[in-house]
Every structure is written in C-alpha cells, then in structure tokens.
N, CA, C and O of each residue as an XYZ file, in Angstrom:
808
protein
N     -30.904    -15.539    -32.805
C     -30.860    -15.625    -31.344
C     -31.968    -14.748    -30.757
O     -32.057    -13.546    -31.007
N     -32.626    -15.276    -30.130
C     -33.820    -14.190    -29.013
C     -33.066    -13.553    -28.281
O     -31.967    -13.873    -27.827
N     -34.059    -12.009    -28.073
C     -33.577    -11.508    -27.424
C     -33.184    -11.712    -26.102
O     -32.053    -11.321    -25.818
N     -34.104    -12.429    -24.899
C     -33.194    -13.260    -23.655
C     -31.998    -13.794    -23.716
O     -31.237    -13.782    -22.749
N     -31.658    -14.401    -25.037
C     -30.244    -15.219    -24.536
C     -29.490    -14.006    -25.433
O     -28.353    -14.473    -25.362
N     -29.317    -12.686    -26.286
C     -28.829    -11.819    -26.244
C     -28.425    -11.069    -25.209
O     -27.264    -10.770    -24.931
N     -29.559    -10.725    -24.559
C     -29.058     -9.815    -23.017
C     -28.476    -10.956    -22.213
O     -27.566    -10.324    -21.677
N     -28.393    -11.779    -21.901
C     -27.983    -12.896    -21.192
C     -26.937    -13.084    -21.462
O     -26.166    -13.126    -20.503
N     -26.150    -13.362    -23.295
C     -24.971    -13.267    -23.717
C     -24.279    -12.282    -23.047
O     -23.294    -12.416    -22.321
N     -25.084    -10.935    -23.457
C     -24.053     -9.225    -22.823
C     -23.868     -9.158    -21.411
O     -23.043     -8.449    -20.834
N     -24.772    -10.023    -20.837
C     -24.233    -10.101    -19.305
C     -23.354    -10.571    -18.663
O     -22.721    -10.123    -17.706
N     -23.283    -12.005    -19.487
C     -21.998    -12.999    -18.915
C     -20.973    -12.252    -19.674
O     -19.921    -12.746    -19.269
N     -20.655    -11.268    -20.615
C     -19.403    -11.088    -21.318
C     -19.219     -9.861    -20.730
O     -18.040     -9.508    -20.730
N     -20.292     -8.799    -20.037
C     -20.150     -7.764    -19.402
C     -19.122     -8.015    -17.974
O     -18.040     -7.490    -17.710
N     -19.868     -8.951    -17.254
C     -19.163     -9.933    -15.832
C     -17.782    -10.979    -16.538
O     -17.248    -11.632    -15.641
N     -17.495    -11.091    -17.182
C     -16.142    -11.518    -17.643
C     -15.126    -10.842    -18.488
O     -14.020    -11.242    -18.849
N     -15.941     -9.383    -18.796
C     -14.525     -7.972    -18.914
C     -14.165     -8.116    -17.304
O     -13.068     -8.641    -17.112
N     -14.785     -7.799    -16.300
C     -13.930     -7.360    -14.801
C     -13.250     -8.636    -14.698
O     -13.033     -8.855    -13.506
N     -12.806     -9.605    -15.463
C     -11.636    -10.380    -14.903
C     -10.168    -10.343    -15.608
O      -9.074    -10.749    -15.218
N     -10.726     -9.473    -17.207
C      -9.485     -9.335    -18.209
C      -9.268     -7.768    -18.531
O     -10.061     -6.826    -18.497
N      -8.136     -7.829    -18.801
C      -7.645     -6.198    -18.727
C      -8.798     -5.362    -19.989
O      -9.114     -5.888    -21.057
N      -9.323     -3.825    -19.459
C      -9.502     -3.128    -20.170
C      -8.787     -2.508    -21.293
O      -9.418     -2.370    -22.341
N      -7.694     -2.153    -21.240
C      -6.927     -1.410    -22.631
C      -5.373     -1.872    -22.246
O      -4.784     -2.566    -21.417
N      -5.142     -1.156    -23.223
C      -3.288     -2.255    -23.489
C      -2.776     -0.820    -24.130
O      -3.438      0.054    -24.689
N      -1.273     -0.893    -23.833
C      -0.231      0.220    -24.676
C       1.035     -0.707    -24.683
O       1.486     -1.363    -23.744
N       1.565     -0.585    -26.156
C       2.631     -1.320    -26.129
C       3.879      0.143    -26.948
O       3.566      0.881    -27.883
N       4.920      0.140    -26.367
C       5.944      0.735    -26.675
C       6.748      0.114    -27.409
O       6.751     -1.066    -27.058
N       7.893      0.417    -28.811
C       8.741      0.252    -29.313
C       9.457      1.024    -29.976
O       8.960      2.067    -30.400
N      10.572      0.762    -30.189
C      11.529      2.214    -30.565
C      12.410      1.016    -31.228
O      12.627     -0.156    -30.918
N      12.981      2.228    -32.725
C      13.982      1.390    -33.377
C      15.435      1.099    -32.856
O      16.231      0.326    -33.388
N      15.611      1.723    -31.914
C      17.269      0.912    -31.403
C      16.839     -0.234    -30.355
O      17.634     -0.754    -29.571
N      15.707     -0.499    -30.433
C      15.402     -1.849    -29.297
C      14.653     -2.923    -30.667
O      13.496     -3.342    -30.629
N      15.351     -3.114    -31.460
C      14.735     -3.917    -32.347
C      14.003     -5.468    -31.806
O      14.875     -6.312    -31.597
N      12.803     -5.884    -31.595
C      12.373     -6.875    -31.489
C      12.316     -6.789    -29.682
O      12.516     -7.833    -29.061
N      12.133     -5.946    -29.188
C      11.605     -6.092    -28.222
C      10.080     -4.516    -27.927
O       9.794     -3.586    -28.681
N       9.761     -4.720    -27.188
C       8.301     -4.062    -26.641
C       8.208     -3.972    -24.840
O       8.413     -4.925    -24.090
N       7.915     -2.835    -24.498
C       7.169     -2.789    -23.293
C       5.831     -2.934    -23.186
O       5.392     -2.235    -24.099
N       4.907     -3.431    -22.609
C       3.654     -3.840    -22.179
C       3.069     -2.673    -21.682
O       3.673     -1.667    -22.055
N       1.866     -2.407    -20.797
C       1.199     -1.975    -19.963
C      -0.215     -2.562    -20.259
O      -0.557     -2.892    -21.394
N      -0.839     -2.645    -19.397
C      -2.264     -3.155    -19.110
C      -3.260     -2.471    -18.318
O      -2.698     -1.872    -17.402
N      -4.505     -2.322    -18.304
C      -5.321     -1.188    -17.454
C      -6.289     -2.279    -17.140
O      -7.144     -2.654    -17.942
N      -6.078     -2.922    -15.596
C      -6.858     -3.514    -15.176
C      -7.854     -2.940    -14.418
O      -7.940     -1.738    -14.167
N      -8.897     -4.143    -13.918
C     -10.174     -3.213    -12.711
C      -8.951     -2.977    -11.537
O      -9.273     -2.040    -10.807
N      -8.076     -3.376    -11.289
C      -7.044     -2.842     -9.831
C      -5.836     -1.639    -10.320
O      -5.300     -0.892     -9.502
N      -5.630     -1.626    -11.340
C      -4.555     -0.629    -11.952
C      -3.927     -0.970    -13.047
O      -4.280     -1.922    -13.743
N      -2.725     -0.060    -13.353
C      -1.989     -0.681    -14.341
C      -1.245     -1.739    -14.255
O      -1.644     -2.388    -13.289
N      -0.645     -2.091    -14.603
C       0.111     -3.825    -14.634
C       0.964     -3.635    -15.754
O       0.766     -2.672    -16.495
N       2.154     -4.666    -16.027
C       2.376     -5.194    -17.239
C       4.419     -4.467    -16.459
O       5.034     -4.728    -15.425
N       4.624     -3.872    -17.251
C       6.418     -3.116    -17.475
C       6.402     -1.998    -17.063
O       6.972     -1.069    -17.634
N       5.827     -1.906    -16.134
C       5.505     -0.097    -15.010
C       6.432     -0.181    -14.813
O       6.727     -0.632    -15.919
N       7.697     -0.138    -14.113
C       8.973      0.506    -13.742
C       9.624      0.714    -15.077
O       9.897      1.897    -15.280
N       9.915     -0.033    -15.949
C      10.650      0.262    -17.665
C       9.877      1.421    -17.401
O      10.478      2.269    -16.741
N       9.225      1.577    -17.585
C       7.714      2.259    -18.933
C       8.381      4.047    -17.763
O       8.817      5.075    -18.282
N       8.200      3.781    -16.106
C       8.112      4.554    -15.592
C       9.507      5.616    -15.711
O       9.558      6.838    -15.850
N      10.158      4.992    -15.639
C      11.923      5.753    -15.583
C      12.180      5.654    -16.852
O      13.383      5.848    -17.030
N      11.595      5.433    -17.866
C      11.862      6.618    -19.618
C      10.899      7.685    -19.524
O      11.395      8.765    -19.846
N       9.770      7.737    -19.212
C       8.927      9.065    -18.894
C       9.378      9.458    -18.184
O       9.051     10.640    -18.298
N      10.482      9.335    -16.742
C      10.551     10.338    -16.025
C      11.781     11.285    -17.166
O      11.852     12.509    -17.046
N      12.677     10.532    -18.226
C      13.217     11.746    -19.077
C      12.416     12.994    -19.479
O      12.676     14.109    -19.025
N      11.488     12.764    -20.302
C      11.064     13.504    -20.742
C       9.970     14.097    -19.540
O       9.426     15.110    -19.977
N       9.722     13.914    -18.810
C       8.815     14.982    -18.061
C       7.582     14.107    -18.154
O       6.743     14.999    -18.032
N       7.090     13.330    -18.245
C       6.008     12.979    -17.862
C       5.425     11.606    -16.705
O       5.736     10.424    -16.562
N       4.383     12.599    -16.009
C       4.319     11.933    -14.578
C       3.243     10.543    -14.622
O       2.045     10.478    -14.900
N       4.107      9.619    -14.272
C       3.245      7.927    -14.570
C       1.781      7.631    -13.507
O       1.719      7.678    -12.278
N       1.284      7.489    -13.968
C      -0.155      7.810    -13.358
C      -0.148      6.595    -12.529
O      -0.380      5.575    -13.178
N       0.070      6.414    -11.174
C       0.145      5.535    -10.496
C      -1.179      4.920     -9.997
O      -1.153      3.739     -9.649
N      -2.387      5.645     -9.927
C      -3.332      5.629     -9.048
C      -4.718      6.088    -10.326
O      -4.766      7.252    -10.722
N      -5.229      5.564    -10.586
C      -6.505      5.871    -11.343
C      -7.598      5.251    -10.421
O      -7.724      4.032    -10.302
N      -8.529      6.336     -9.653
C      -9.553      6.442     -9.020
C     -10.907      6.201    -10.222
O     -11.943      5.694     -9.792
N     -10.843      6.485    -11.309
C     -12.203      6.453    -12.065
C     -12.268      4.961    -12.304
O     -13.294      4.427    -12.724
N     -11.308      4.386    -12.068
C     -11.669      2.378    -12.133
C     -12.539      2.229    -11.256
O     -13.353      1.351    -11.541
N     -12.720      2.801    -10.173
C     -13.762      2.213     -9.317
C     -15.245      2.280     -9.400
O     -16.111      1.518     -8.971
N     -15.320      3.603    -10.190
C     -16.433      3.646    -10.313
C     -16.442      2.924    -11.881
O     -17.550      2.717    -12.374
N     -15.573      2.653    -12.438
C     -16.216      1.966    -14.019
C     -16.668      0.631    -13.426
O     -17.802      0.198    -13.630
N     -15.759     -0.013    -12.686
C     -15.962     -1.125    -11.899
C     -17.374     -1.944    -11.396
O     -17.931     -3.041    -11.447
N     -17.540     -0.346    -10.790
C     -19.053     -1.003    -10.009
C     -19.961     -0.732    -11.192
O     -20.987     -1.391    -11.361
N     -19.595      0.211    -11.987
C     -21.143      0.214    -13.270
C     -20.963     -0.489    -14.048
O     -21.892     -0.462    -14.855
N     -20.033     -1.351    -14.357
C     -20.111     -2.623    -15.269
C     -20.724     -3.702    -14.918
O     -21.459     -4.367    -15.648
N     -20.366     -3.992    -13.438
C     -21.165     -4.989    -12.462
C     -22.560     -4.789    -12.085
O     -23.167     -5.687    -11.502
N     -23.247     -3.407    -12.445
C     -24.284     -2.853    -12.045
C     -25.388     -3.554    -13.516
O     -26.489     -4.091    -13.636
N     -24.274     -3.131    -14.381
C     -25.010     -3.488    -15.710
C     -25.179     -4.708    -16.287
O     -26.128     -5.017    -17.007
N     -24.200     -5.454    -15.955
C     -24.024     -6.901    -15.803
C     -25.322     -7.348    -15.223
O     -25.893     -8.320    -15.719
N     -25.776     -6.773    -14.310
C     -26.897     -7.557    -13.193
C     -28.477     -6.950    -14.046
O     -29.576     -7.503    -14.016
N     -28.189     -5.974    -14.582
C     -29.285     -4.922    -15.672
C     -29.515     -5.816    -16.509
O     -30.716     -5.941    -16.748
N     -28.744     -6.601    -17.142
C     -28.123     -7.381    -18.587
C     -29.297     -8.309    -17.959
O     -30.308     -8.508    -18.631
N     -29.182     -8.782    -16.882
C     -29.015    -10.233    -16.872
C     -30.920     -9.720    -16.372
O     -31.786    -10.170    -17.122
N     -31.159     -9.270    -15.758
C     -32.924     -9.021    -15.669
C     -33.434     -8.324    -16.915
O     -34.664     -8.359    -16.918
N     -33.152     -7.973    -17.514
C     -33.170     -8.352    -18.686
C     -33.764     -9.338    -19.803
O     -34.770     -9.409    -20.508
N     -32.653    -10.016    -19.587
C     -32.785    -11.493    -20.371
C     -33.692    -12.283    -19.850
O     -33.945    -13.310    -20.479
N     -34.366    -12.038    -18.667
C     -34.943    -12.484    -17.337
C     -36.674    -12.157    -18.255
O     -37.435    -13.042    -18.647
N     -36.828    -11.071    -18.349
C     -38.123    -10.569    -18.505
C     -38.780    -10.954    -19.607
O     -38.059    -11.390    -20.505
N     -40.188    -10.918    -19.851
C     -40.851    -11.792    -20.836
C     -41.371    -10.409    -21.776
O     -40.868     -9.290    -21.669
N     -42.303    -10.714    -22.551
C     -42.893     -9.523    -23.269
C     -43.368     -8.733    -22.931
O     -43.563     -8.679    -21.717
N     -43.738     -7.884    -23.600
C     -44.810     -6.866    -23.299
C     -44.106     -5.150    -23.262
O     -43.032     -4.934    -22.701
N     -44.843     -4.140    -23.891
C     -44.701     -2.776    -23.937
C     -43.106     -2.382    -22.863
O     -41.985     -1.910    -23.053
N     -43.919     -2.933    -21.716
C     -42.935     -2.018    -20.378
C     -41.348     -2.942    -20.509
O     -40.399     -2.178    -20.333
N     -40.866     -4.609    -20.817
C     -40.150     -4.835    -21.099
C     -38.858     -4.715    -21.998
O     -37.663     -5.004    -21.939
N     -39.934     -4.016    -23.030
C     -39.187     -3.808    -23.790
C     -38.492     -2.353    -24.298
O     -37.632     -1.951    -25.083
N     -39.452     -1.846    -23.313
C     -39.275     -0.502    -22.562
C     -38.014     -0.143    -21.633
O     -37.524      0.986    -21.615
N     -37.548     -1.195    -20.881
C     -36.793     -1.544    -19.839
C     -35.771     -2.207    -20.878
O     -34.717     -2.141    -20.246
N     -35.535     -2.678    -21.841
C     -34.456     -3.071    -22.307
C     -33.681     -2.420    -23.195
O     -32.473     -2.517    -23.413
N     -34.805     -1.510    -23.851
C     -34.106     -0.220    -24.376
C     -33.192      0.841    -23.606
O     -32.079      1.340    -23.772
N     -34.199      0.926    -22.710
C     -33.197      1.404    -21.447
C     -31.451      1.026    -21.138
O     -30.475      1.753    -21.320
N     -31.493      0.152    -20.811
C     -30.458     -0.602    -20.460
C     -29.551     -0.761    -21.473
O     -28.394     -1.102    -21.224
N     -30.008     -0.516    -22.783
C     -28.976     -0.721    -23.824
C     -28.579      0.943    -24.344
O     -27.515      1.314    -24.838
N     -29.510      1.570    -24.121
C     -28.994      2.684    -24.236
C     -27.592      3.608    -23.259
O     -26.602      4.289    -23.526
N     -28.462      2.975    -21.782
C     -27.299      2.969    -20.579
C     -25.872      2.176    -20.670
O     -24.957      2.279    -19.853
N     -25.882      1.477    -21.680
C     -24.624      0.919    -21.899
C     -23.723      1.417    -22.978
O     -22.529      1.708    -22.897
N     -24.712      1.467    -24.240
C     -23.660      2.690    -25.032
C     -23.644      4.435    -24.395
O     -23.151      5.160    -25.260
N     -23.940      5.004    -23.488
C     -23.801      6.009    -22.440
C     -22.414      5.748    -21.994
O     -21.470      6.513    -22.191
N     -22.352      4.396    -21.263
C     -21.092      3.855    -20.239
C     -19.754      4.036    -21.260
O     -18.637      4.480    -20.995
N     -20.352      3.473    -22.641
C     -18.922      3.301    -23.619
C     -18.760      3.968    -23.210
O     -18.081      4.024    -22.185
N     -19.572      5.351    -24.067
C     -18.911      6.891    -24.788
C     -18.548      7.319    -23.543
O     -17.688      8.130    -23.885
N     -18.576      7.392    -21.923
C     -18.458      8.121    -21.240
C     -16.802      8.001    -20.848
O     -15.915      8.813    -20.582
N     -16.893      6.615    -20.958
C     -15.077      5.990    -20.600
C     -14.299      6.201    -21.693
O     -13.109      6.472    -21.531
N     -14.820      6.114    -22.889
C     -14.138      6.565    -24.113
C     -13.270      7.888    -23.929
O     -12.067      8.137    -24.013
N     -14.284      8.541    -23.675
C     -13.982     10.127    -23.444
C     -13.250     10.303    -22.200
O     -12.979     11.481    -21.964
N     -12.831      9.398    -21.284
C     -13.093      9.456    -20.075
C     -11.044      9.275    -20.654
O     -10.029      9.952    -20.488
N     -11.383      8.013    -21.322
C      -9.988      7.615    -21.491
C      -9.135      8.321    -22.355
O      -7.936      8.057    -22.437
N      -9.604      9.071    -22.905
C      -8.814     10.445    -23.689
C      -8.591     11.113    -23.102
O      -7.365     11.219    -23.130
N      -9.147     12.019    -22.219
C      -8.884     12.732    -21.205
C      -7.564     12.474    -20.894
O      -6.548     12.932    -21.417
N      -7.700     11.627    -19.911
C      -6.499     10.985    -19.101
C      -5.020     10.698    -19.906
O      -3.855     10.834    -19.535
N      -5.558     10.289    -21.034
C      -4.121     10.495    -22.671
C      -3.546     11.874    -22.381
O      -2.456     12.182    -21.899
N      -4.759     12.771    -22.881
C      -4.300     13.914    -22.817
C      -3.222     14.769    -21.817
O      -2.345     15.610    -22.013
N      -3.808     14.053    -20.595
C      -3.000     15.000    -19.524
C      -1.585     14.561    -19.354
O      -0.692     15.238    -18.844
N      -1.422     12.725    -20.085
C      -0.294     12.228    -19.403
C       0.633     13.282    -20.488
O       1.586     13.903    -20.016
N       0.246     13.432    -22.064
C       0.911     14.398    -22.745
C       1.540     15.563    -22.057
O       2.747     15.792    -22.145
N       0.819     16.200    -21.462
C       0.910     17.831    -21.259
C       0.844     17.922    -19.904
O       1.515     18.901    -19.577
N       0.311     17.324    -18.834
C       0.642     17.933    -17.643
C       2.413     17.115    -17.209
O       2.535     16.042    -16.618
N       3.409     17.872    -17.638
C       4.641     17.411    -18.090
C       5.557     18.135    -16.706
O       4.897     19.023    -16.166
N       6.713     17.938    -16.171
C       7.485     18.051    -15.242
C       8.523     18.859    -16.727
O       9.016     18.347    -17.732
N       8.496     20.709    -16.061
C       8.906     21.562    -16.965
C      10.611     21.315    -16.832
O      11.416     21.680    -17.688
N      10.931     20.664    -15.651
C      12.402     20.572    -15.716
C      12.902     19.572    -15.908
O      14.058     19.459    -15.499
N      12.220     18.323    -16.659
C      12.836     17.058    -17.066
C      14.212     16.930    -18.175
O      14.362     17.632    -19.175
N      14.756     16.295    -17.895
C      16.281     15.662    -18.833
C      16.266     16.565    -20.025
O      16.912     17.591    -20.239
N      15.033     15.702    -21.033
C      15.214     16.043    -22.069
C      13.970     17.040    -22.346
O      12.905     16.855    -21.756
N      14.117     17.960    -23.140
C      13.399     19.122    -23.551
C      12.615     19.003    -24.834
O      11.524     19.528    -25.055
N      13.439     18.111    -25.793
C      13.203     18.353    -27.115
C      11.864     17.920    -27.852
O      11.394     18.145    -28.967
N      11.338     16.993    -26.419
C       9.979     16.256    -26.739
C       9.030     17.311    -26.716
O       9.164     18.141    -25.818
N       8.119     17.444    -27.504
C       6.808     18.535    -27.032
C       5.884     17.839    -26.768
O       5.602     16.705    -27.153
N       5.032     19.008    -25.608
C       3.831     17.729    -25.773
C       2.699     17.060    -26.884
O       2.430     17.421    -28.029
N       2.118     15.858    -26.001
C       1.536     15.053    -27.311
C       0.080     14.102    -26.652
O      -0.176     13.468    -25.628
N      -0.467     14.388    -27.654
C      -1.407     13.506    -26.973
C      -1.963     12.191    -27.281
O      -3.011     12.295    -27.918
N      -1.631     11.065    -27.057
C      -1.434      9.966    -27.055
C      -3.111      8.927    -27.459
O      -3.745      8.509    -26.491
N      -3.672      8.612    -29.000
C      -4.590      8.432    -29.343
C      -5.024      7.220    -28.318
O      -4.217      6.433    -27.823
N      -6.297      7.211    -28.113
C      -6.778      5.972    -27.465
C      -6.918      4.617    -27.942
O      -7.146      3.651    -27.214
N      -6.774      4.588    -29.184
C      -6.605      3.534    -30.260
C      -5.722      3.698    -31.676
O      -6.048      4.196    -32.754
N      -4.782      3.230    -31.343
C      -3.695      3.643    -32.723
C      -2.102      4.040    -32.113
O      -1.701      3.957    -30.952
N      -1.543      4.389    -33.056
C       0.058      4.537    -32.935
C      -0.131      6.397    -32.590
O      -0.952      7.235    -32.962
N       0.822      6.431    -31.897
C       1.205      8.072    -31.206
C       2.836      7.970    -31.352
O       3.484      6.957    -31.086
N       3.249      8.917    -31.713
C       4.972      9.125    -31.832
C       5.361      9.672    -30.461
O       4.656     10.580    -30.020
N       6.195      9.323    -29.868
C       6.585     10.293    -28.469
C       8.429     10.014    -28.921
O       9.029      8.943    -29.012
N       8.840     11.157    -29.092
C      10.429     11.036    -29.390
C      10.830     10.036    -30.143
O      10.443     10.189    -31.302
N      11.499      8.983    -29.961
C      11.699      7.478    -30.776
C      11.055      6.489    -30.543
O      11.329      5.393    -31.032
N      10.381      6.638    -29.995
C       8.857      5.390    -29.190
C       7.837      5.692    -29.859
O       7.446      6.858    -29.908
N       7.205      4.668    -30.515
C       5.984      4.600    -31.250
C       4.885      3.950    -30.204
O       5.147      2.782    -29.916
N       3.751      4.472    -29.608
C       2.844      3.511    -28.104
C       1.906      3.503    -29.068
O       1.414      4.382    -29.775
N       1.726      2.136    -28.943
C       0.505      1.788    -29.743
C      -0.657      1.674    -28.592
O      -0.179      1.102    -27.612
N      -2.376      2.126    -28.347
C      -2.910      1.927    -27.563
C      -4.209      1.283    -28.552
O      -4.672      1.614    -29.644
N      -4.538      0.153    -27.525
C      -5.776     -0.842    -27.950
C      -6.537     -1.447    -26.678
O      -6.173     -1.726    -25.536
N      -7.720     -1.529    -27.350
C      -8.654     -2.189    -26.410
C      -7.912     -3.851    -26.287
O      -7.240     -4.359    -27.185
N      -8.263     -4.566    -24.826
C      -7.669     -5.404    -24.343
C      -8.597     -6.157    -24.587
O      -9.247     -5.869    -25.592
N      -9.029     -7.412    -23.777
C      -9.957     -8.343    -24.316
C     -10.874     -8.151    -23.285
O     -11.961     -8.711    -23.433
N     -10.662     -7.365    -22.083
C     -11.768     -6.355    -21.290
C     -12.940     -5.713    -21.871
O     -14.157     -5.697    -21.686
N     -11.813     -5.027    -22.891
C     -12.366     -3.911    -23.913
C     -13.399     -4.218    -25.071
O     -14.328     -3.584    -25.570
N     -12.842     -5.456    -25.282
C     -13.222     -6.388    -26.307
C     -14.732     -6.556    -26.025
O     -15.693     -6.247    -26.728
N     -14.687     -7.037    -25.002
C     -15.625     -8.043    -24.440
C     -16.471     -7.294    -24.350
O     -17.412     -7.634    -25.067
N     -16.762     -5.809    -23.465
C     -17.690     -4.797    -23.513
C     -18.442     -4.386    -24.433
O     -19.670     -4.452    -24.373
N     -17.799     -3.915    -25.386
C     -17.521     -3.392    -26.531
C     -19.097     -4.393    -27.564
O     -20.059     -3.934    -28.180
N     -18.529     -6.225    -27.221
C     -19.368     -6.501    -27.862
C     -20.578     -7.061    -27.147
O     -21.564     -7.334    -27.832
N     -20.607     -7.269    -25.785
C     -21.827     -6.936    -24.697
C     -22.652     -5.446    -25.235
O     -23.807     -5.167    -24.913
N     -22.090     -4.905    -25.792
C     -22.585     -3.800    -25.930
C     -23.361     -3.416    -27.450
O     -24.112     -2.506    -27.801
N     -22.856     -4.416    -28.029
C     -23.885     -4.316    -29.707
C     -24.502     -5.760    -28.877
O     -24.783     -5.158    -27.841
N     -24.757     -6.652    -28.691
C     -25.774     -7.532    -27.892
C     -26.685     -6.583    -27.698
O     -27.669     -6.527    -28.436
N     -26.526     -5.832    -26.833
C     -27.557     -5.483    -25.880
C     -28.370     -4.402    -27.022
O     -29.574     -4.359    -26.769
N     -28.040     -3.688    -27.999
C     -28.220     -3.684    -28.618
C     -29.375     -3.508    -30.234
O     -30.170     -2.732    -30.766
N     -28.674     -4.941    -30.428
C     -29.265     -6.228    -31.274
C     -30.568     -6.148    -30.432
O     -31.638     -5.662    -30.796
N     -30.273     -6.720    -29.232
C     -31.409     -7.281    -28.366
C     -32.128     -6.641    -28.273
O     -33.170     -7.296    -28.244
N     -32.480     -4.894    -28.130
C     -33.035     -4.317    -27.808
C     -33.941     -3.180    -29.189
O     -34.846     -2.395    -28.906
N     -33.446     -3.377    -30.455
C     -33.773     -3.331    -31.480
C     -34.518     -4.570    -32.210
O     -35.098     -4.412    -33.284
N     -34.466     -5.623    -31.644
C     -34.903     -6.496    -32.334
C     -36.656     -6.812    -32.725
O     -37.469     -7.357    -31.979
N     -36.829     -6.430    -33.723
C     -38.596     -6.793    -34.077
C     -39.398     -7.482    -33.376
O     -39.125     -8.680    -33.301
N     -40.482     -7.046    -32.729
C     -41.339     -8.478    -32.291
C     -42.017     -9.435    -33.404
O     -42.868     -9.184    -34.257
N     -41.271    -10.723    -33.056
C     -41.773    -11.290    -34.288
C     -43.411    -11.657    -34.681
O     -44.193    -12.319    -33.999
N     -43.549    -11.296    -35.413
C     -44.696    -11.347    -36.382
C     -45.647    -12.962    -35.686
O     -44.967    -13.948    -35.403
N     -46.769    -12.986    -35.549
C     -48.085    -14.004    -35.408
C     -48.405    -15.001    -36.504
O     -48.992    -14.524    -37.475
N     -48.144    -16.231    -36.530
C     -48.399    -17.174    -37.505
C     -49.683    -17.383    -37.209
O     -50.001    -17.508    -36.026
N     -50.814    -17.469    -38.410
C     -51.709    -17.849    -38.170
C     -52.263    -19.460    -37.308
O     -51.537    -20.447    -37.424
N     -53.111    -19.517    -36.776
C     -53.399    -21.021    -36.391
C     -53.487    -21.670    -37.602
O     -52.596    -22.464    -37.905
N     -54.399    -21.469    -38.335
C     -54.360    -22.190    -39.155
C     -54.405    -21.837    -40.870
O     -54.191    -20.679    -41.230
N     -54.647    -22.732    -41.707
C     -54.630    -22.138    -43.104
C     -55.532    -22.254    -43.729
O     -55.283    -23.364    -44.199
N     -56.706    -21.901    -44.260
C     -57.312    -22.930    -45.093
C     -57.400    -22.787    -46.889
O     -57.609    -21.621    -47.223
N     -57.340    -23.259    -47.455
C     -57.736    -22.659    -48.994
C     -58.693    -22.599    -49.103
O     -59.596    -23.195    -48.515
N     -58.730    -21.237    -50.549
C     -60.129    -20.844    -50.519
C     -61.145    -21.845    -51.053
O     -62.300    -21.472    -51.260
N     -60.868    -22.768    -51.223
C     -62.033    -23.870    -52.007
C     -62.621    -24.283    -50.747
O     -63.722    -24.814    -50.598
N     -61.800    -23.993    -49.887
C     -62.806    -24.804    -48.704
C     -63.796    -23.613    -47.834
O     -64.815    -23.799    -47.169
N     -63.036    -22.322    -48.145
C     -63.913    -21.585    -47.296
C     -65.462    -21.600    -48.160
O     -66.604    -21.780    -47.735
N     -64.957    -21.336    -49.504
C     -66.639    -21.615    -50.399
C     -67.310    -22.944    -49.966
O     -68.534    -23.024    -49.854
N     -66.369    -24.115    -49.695
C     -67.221    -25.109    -49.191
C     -68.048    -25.154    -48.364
O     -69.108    -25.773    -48.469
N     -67.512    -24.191    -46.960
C     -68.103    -24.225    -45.832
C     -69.265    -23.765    -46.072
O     -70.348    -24.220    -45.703
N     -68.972    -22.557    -46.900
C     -70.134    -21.603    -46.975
C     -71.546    -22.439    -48.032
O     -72.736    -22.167    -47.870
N     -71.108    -23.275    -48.888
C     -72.143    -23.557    -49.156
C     -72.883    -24.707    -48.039
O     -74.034    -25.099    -48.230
C-alpha cells in the first residue's frame, strides 16, 4: 500500500473511533454466575450499567466519576489529527512532505502515550481517592489496570480497549508504516545488454 492511501486509511479510522466507544470495563463476581456489568467510555461519557456499576461502589467508598472533562479535549485532537491524516495522504513527494508526515505520525503516537497515561491516572484515583466512611472497610485500595483483570473484593473488572480504541490504536501503526516507509527505488528507462553497448561503440 502507498503511503497516501496509508495516511488516508489512518484518517478515515481516526474519524470513525469518535463514533465508537474508546475503552470498555466489564465486571463479574462469582455469586452472579453468567451475568456481567458493562461500562463504556464514549466521546460524550460513560454509558453502558452506570447506576448497577454506581450503587456497588458507593459500598466500598468509591466515587463514580460522573463527568470526565479530558474527553473534550481528546475529542477535538483526534478530529484535529484526522484532518493531519488526511493532508497528509493529500501531499506528493519531496524532502518537506515527508518531513510533515513524520511529524504527524509522531504526533499521534504522542496522543496514544499521553491518554494512555492519561487513562491510568484516572484508574488510579477511582482506587484511592475513596469515601473514608463507606459500608464496607475491608476493601483496600487498588488500582485498577488499564488493560487486564483487577480484583476489587469479589468483582474481577476486566478493562479493554473498545473498537474506538481499536481503531486508533491501528490509525496509529498506519500512520506509522506510512511514515517510515522507503522511497522507492528508480527503475531504469531502459536496459540494454552489454553486446549491444560494444555494438554501438563499434
């Protein structure tokens, strides 16, 4: 694949994470055999089994994050980059292009690691910034991996990238690919064998 319809790929899949959820947590505990609570982290908030999900954390002390302000700004820099992606794929050869696409792919694995980190954080606090006079005591705090199983009392929350996540994720080796990719090599015009160059010459 050339690099244009690479950045072009990471653009349309960059602009079609903001329509599917970023990350997912699913809850289960062994006296609820065969069932699960949801949650979802969309560009507008969480979604999915927020009231379940909300009144078992209020046992143990921890406060349900109703309001996440850093979506807005992931929001607009995905859409920012999306439009980066896509001039990009837009531009033809030369030194400064490819100059400009390195750029842009570097600015996008930046964006991961920044939300990555961004989204641990926010794990972290739901662990530990805890309501000291809740029900139950016996839970300590915990901090809840961004990808993988976390124990919280008898609830196992599994957290995973969504198909938001997905989608970025691989907009993001695109861009990449694209931006590592070799300039390909000059085929000669033409060929000749050497019997003919001695021909000429005689």
């Amino acid at each position: 694949m050339s690099r244009p319809r690479l950045f072009f790929a990471a653009a349309v899949l960059a602009a079609i994470s903001l329509a599917l959820p970023f990350w997912g947590f699913r809850m289960s505990a062994p006296q609820y055999p065969g069932e699960a609570l949801h949650l979802r982290v969309t560009r507008s908030g969480i979604t999915g089994d927020v009231h379940e999900v909300e009144t078992l954390q209020q046992y143990i002390g921890v406060r349900f994050p109703t309001e996440l302000p850093e979506l807005k700004w992931v929001v607009a820099f995905v859409g920012s980059l999306a439009l980066l992606l896509a001039l990009a794929a837009l531009g033809g050869r030369g030194t400064i292009v490819r100059g400009y696409r390195r750029c842009v792919a570097g600015l996008f694995l930046l964006f991961l690691l920044a939300s990555a980190a961004l989204l641990q954080m926010r794990l972290y606090g739901v662990g530990h910034q805890r309501d000291p006079h809740a029900a139950i005591q016996a839970v300590r705090d915990f901090t809840p991996l961004a990808v993988g199983p976390t124990r919280v009392g008898n609830f196992t929350v599994w957290s995973y990238p969504h198909l938001g996540g997905i989608a970025l994720a691989l907009a993001g080796v695109l861009s990449v690919i694209g931006a590592s990719a070799r300039k390909p090599a000059l085929r000669p015009i033409c060929a000749c064998a050497p019997g003919d160059v001695g021909g000429a010459a005689a």
